[in-house]
C-alpha positions in Angstrom: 0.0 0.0 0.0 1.5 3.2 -1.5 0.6 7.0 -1.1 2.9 9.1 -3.3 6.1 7.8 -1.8 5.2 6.6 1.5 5.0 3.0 2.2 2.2 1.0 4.5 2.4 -2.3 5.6 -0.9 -4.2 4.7 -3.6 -4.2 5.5 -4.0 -0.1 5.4 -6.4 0.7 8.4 -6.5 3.9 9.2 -8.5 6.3 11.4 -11.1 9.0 10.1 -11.1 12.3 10.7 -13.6 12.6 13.8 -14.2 16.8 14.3 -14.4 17.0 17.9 -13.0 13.6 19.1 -10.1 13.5 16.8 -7.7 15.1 19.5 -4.2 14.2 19.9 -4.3 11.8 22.9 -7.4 10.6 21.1 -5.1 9.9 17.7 -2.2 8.7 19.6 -3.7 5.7 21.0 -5.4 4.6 18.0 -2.1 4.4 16.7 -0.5 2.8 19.7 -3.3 0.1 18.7 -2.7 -0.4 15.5 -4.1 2.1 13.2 -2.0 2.9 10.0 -2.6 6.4 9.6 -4.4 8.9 12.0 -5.0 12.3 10.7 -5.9 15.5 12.3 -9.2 17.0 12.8 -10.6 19.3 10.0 -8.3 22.5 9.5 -9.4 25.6 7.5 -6.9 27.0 5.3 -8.1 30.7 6.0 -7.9 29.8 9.5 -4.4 29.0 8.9 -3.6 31.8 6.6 -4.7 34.2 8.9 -3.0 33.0 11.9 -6.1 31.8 14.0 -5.0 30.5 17.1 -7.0 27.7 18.1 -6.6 26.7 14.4 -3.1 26.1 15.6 -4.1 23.8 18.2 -4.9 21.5 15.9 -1.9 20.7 14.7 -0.5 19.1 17.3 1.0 15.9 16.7 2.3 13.1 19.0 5.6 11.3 18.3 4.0 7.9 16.9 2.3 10.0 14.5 4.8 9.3 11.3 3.9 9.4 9.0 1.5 12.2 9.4 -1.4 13.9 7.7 -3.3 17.2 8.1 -6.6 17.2 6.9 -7.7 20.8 5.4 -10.8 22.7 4.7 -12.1 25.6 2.1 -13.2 26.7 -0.8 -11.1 28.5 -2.0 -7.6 27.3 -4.2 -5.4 30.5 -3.5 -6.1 30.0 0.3 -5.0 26.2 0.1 -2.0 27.5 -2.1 -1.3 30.1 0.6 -1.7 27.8 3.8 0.7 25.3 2.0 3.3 28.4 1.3 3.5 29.4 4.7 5.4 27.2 6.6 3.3 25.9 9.2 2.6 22.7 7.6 6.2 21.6 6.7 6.2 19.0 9.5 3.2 16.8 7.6 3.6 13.9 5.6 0.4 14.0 3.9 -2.0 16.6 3.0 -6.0 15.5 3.0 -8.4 17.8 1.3 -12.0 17.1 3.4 -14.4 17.2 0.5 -16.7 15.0 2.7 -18.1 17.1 5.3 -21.9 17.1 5.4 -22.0 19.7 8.5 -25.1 22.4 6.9 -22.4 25.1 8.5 -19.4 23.8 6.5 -21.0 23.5 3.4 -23.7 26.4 2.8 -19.5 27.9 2.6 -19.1 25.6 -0.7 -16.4 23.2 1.8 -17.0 19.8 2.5 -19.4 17.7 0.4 -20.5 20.9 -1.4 -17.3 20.7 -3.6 -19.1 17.2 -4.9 -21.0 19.5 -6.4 -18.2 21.9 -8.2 -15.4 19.4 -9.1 -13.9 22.2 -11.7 -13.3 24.0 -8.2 -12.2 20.7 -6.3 -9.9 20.0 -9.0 -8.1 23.5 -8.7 -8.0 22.8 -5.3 -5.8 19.8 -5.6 -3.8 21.1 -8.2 -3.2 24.3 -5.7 -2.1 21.5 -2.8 0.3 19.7 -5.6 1.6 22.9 -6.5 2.8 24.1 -3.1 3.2 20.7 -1.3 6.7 20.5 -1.5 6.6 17.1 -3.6 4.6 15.3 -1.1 1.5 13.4 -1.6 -2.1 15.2 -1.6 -5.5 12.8 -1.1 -9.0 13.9 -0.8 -11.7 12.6 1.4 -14.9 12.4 -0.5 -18.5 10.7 -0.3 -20.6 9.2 -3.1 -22.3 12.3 -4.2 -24.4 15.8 -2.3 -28.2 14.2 -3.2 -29.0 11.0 -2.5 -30.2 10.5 -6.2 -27.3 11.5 -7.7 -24.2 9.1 -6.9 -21.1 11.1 -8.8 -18.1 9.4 -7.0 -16.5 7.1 -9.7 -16.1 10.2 -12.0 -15.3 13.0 -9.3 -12.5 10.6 -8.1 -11.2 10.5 -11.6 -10.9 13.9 -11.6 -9.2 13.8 -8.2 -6.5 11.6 -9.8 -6.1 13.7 -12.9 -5.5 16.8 -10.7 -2.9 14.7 -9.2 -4.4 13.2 -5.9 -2.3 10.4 -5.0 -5.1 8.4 -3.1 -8.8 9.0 -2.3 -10.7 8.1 0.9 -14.6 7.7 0.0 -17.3 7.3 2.9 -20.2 4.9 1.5 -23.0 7.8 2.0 -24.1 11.0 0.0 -23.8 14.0 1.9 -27.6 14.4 2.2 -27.5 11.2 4.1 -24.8 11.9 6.6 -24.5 9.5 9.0 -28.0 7.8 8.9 -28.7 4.8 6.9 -26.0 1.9 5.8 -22.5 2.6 4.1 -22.7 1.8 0.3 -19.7 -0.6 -0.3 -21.1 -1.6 -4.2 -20.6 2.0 -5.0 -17.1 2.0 -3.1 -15.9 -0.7 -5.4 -17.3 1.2 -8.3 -15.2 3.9 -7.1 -12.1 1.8 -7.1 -12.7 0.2 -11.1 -12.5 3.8 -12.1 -9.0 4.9 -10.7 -5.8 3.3 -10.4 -4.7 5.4 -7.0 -5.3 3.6 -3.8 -9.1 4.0 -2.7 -10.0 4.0 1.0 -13.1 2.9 1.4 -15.0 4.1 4.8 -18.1 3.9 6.5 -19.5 1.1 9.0 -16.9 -1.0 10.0 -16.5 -2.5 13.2 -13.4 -4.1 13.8 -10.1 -4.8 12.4 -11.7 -8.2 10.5 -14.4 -6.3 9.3 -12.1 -3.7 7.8 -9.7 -6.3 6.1 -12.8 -8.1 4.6 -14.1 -5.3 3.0 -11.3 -4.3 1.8 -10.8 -7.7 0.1 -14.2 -7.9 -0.8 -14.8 -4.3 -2.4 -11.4 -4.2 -4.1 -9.8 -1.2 -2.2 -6.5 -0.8 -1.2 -7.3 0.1 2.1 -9.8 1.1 4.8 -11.0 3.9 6.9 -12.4 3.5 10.5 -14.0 6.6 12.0 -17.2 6.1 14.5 -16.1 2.7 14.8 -13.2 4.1 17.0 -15.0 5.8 19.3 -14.7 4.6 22.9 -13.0 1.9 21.4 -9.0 2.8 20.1 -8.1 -0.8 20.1 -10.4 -1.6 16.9 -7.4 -1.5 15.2 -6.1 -4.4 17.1 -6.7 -8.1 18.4 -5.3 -7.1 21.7 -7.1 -7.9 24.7 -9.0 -4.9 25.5 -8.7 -3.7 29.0 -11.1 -0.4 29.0 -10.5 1.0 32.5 -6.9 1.0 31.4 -7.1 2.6 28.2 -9.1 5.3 29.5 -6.8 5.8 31.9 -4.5 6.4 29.5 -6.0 8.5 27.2 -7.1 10.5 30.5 -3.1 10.8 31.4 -2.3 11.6 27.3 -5.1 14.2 27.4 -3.5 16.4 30.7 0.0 16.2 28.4 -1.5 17.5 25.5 -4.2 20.4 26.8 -4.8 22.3 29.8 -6.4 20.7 32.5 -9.5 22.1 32.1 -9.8 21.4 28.3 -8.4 17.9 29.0 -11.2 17.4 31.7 -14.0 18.4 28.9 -12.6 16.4 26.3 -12.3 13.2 28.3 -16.2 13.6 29.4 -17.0 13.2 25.8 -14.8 10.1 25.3 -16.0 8.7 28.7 -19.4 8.7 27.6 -18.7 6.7 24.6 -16.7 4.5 26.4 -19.3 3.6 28.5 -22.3 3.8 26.5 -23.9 0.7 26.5 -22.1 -1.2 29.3 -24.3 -2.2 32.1 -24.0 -0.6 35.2 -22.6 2.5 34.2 -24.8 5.4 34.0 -24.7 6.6 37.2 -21.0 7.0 36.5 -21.5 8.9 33.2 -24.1 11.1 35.0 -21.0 11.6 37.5 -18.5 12.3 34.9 -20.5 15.3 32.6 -20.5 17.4 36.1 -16.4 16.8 36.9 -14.2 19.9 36.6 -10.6 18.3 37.9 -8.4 15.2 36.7 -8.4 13.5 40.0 -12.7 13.3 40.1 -12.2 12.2 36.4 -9.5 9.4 37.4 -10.9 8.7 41.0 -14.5 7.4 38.9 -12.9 5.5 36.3 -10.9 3.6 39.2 -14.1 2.5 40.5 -14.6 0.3 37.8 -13.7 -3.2 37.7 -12.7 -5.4 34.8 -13.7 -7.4 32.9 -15.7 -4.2 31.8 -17.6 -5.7 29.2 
C-alpha cells in the first residue's frame, strides 16, 4: 500500500477524521493500537492563513504519528495554495483535502461535500495543494455524491487523480445522508474500477476483520475506521481490551497535550462513549459530565472493575 512515496504495511487501516473527538491523545492511541494512519481533525486554510490561534491547536502531533497527515478545509484554491506556502505545515507527511463534510455550516461555505458538487473548483484545489506541497503526496476525502439521487463518485475521483491526488478516501453515503442509513460498499468498489490510485473505502466498519474483509471484498486498497473508533481505540487491534486502562491512559495523554481544564471536557466526551452501552454505568456517566478536575475524572474511572464488558 503506497501514497505518493510513502510506504504501509498491509492491511492499510486507518482512522477517520472525527471533528471533535479526533484530538491528539485521542489519535495517539489509536495508533498505539494499531491504526495505520491517524489524521488531524478538519483544519481551515483561511484559519491558517490568517493566523487563527485555536486553528493552531490542531496541529499538534504526538511522536508515533509518522507518517502524518493534516486534513484541510475551504473553498477557495489560493487560500490552500497560501496555507501550504506558509510554513506551518512543513512538518506533515500527507495533505487530505476534506471534500466529505456534510456539517449544513461547512458546506452552505461551498467546503466539504459541497465541492461534490463543483469538481472544476475541487480540482483547482488539488492542483493548488500539488503545487505548493513541496513534492509530497495530496489525497482527498470524498462521499458518493451531495443528493442521495445522484451518486457522482466514480467520476469525481477521476478527476481527483487527474489533478494529481495520490489516493482518495470515499465514505459509502451521500452528503444528504450523513450518518444515517447503511454505508454503500457496491458503489465503493465502483469507485475503485474507475481509478488506479489507492481507494480507502469508509463507513460502518466494526473491527479490524471487518475492515480487512471489505477491503478484500470491495477491491480497495485500504480502509478507513471513524465512528467505529470511538470509545473503542483498540479496533485496530486483536489485543485484549482492558477499557479502564485505556481510559486511563487517554485520561493521562489528554492532561499532556491540553490544559487541565480542556483535558477534563474532552475526556467527558470520550467517557461517555466509552461507557455507552455497558451495564452498570450510568450513574458513573451522569457523574463524569459534572467533573471539573483530573483527579474526580481518574478517581470514577478507578471504581470500575474489569472485565468491563
Amino acid at each position: 500500500m503506497k501514497i505518493g512515496n510513502i510506504v504501509f504495511a498491509d492491511p492499510f487501516v486507518s482512522l477517520a477524521p472525527l471533528a471533535g473527538y479526533g484530538d491528539t491523545a485521542f489519535r495517539r492511541l489509536c495508533r498505539e493500537y494499531g491504526a495505520s494512519l491517524t489524521v488531524t481533525e478538519m483544519v481551515s486554510v483561511k484559519g491558517l492563513v490568517y493566523g487563527n490561534e485555536k486553528t493552531a491547536t490542531l496541529l499538534t502531533t504526538a511522536p508515533c504519528e509518522k507518517p502524518s497527515c493534516v486534513q484541510l478545509f475551504g473553498s477557495d484554491p489560493e487560500f490552500f495554495r497560501k496555507a501550504l506556502s506558509i510554513g506551518t505545515l512543513d512538518g506533515f507527511d500527507i495533505i487530505d483535502i476534506n471534500m466529505g463534510c456534510p456539517v449544513p455550516k461547512v458546506t452552505k461555505c461551498g467546503e466539504g461535500s459541497a465541492l461534490m458538487n463543483d469538481p472544476g473548483r475541487a480540482a483547482d484545489i488539488v492542483r493548488a495543494c500539488c503545487d505548493s506541497s513541496g513534492g509530497r503526496p495530496v489525497t482527498v476525502k470524498h462521499r458518493l455524491g451531495f443528493d442521495d439521487d445522484k451518486i457522482v463518485a466514480p467520476g469525481f475521483a477521476a478527476k481527483m487523480q487527474e489533478a494529481g491526488a495520490a489516493a482518495v478516501t470515499v465514505h459509502g453515503r451521500t452528503s444528504r445522508q450523513g450518518y444515517g442509513g447503511v454505508a454503500d460498499w457496491d458503489a465503493i468498489a465502483e469507485v475503485a474500477e474507475a481509478v488506479t490510485i489507492p481507494v480507502i473505502g469508509n463507513g460502518d466498519i466494526t473491527s479490524i476483520d471487518d475492515a480487512v474483509r471489505k477491503i478484500s471484498k470491495y477491491g480497495c486498497a485500504g480502509a478507513s475506521i471513524g465512528r467505529g473508533a470511538l470509545g473503542r481505540p483498540y479496533v485496530f487491534s486483536d489485543s485484549p481490551r482492558d477499557r479502564v486502562k485505556t481510559i486511563l491512559r487517554h485520561i493521562r495523554y489528554a492532561l499532556s497535550y491540553m490544559p487541565e481544564s480542556v483535558a477534563v471536557r474532552t475526556m467527558r466526551k470520550h467517557i461517555c462513549k466509552y461507557l455507552a452501552g455497558v451495564p452498570g454505568t450510568k450513574e458513573l456517566r451522569l457523574k463524569v459530565n459534572g467533573v471539573e478536575s483530573a483527579d474526580e475524572l481518574i478517581a470514577g474511572i478507578k471504581t470500575l472493575e474489569e472485565p468491563l464488558c
